[in-house]
N, C-alpha and C positions, 0 to 999 in steps of 0.2 A: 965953296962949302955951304955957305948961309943960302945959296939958291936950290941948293940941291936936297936942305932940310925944309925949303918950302915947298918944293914939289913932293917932298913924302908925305907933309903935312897937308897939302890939297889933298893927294892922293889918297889920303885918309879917312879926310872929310867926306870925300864923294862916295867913297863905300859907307859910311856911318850914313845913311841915307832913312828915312822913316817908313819904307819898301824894307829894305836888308833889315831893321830891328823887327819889322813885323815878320818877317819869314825867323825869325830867330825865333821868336814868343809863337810860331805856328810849330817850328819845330819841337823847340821844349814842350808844349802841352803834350804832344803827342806820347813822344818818349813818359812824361812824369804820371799820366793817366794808365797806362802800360803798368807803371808800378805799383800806383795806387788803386787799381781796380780790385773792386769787394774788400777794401778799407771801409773796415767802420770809424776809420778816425774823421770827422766831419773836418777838423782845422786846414788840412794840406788841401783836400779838394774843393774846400771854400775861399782858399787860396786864390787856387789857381784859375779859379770860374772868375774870380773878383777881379782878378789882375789882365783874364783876356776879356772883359767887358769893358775896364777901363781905357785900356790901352785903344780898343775900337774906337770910342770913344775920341780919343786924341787921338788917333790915326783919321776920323773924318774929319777933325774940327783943321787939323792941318789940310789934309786933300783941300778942304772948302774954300781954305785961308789961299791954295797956290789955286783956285778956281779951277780945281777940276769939276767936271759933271758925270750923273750916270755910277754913284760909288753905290746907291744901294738898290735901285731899278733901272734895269737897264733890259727884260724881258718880261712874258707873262709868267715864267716862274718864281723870279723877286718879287712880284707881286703874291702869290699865293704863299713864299715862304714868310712872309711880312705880315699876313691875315693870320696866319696859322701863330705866330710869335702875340699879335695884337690880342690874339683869345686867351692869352696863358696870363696876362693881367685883370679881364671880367672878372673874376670871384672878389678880387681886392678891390676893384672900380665899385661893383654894385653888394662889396658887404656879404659876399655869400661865404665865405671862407670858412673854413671849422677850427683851424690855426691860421697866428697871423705867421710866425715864423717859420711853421713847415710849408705855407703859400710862395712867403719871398722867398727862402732856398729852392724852391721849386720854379719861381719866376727867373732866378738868376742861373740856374742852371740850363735852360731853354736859352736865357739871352745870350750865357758864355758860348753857348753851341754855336747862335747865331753869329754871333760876332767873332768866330771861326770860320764860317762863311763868307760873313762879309769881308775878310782879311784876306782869304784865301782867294775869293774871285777875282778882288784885286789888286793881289801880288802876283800869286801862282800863274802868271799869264804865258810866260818864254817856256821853251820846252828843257831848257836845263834846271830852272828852278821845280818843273812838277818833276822830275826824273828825280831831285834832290829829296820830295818831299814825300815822293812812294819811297825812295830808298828806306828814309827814320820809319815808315811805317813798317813795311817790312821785315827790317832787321830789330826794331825795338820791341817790335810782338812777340820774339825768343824770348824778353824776359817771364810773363806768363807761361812761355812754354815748357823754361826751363826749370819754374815755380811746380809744376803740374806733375811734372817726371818726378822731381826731387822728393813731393808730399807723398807719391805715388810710392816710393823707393824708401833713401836714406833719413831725408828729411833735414838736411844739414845747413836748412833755413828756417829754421825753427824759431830762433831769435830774431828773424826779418819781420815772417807773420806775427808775431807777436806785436812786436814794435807798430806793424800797418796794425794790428788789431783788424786782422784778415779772418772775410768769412771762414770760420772753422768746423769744417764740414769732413768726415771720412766719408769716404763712398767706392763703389767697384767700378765706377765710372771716371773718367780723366776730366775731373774739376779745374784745377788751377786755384786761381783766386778767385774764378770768376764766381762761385757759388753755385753755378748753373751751366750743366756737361753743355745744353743745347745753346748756349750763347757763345763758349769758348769756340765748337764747333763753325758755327757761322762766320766769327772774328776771324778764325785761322781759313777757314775757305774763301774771303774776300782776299788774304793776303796773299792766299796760296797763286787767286786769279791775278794779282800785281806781278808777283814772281814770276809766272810762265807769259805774264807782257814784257817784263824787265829781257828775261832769259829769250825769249825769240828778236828782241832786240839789240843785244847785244853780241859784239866781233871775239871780245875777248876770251879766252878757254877760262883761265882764273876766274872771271865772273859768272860763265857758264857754269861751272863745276860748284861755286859756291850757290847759285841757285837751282844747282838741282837737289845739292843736300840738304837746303832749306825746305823744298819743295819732299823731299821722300819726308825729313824729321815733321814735317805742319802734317802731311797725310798721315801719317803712322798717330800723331797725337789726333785728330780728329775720328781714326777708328777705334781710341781707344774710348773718346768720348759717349761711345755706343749711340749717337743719335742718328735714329735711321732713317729720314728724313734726308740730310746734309747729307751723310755717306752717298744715299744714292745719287744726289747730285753731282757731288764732288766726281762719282764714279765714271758716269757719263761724261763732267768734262775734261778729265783726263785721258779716257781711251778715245777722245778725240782729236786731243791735242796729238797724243801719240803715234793716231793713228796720219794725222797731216804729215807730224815732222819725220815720220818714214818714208809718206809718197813725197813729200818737199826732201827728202834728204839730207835733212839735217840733223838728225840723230842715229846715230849707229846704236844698231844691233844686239854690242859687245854693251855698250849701257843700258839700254832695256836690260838685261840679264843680271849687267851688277847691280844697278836697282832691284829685282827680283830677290835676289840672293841678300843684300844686305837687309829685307825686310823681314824675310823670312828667317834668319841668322838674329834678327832682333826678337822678334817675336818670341824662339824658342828659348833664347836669353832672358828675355821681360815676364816671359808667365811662369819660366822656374823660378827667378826671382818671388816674383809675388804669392809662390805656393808656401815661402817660407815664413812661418806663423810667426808674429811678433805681441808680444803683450801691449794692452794699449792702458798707457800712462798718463795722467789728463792730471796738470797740476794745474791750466788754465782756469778762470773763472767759470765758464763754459764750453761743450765741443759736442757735435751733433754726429752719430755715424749713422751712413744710410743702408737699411737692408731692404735688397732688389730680388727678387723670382718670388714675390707671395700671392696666393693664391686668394680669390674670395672666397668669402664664405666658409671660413675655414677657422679650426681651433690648433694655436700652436704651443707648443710648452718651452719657453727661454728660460737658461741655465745661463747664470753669471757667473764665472769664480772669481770672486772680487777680494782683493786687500787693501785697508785705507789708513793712512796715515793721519789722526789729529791730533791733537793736546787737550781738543775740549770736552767735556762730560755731555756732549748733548749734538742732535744728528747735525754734520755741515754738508753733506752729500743729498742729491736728489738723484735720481735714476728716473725718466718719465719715457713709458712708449709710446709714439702716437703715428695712430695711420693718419696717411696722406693720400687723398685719393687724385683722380687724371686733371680737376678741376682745381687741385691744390687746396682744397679744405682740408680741415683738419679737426681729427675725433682722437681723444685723448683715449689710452684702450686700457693702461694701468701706470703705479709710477711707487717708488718704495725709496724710504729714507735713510740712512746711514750714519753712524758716527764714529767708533772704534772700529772695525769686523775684519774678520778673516775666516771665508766661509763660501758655499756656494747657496745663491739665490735664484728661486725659482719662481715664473710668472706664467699665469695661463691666459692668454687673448683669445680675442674671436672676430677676425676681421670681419668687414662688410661688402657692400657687393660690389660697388666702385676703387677698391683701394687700389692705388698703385706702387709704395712701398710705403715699409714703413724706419722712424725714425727712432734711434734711441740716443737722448736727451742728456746731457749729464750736468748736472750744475754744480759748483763747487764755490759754496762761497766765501770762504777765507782763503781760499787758495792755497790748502792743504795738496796731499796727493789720494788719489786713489786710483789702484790697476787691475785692469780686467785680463786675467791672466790668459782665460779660456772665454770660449761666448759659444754657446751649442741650441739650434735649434730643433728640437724633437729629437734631444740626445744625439743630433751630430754635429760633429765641429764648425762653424763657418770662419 
């Protein structure tokens, strides 16, 4: 008996190895930046930058300690990603900095990356541990996705965002958290390309079938993201994959078709869905909604029908429009104050010649309510 609780206990020790705890802190990061992406809360991702820098950290001084060699150069690309880390410190070396503390969250954020790298070149080396380590990436990127549908939809994470103090941005585009359609875009077509490595490697039908429905759900959230750019890309390498695992034979027919049919079967579901007008309720400190098809050069007339709920004698509401032009400047076009009302408010703009949409701003600083029941540009509904 007492031999047999030694051998668990070796057995134990040898997996508790400083390899397996760092594949552990590679996997968590991934998964917990998935959740926290376009959190404006600074404490969780200063966390997590802190904890994979140090760990690097004692993960070399040990390697150093059992004399391994070669942990952080071992090509000419370690060298160039090592110059490029060495420059993200010159402002603080020679004084040039304009903050000190938005330089170091900016040096540590570089370095956590780094020391992500350095973790991963030398753990991630067997091919069961990178199979392990596309898997989290993979499947932990639905949470954004599934953040994006929801905001798009019911919304019935609304106390999540909140809590992350998540970019809060409306738009006709599929954001997520990210803030930014053309980022989520790109994230979801690097994963999509793991998925169709995963899925042409893999014997089992279970695994097959769950990455293909990964693979239609990341396409379908990527054309909602409208960036046309990615789309075409994504587009090309898809009907190439498709077009292989026909002549290789590896895909039937009969699923090209249900693929087909489940997307278009979403799509007529997704856009009756969203033709259904909902009043927008902004009890947060601030929330930004984006308006997309404006023209330059052009005069438009915005209709609010607003109601607000305060107790104070004096305006807590701001309303501000402002265009955003292709370069992401920004020209402030009008903006109107609030404190009691129930009434519609009317504003007349005149964009410019660069604009590319524009934004309407709501600030609320007691964190009362006010709701926009109707929103009409040039007397029609949007």
């Amino acid at each position: 008996m007492k031999k047999e609780k030694n051998n668990k206990l070796h057995e134990l020790k040898s997996k508790i190895t400083i390899d397996n705890i760092g594949l552990i802190v590679i996997l968590l990061t991934i998964i917990l930046l998935n959740i926290f992406i376009g959190s404006n809360i600074k404490d969780p991702i200063w966390i997590i930058q802190t904890i994979v820098s140090l760990f690097t950290l004692i993960y070399l001084t040990v390697k150093k300690i059992q004399k391994e060699k070669h942990l952080i150069i071992k090509g000419k690309i370690d060298i160039a990603v090592l110059i490029f880390m060495i420059s993200t410190i010159i402002p603080l070396i020679f004084n040039t900095y304009v903050s000190l503390e938005g330089t170091i969250n900016f040096i540590l954020k570089y370095w956590s990356v780094y020391g992500l790298y350095i973790l991963t070149k030398n753990i991630v080396r067997d091919k069961e541990k990178i199979k392990i380590v596309i898997k989290t990436i993979i499947f932990s990127s639905i949470i954004p996705t599934i953040f994006g549908f929801d905001k798009f939809t019911i919304n019935i994470f609304e106390p999540v965002y909140k809590f992350l103090n998540s970019v809060n941005i409306e738009d006709t585009r599929m954001i997520s958290t990210f803030g930014y359609a053309n980022t989520l875009a790109g994230y979801l077509s690097f994963t999509i390309c793991l998925a169709i490595g995963m899925l042409r490697n893999t014997q089992k039908k279970r695994n097959k079938i769950l990455y293909c429905i990964y693979i239609l759900i990341s396409a379908i959230t990527i054309i909602l993201t409208q960036s046309k750019f990615v789309l075409a890309i994504d587009a090309l390498i898809i009907i190439g994959f498709i077009i292989k695992e026909i002549k290789d034979k590896k895909i039937g027919k009969k699923w090209i078709i249900a693929g087909i049919t489940a997307i278009v079967l979403f799509f007529i579901y997704f856009f009756i869905a969203i033709q259904i007008a909902e009043p927008l309720v902004v009890t947060e400190e601030e929330k930004t909604c984006v308006i997309r098809g404006i023209e330059s050069n052009k005069s438009y007339k915005l209709d609010f029908d607003i109601q607000t709920k305060t107790d104070k004698s004096y305006d807590v509401f701001e309303v501000s429009i402002v265009e955003v032009n292709r370069y992401f400047a920004e020209n402030y076009l009008a903006n109107f104050t609030l404190g009691n009302f129930s009434g519609t408010k009317t504003i007349n703009i005149q964009t410019g010649e660069q604009v590319d949409h524009i934004e309407i701003r709501i600030k609320n600083s007691l964190n009362k309510e006010i709701k926009i029941s109707e929103f009409r540009i040039d007397d029609k509904p949007y």
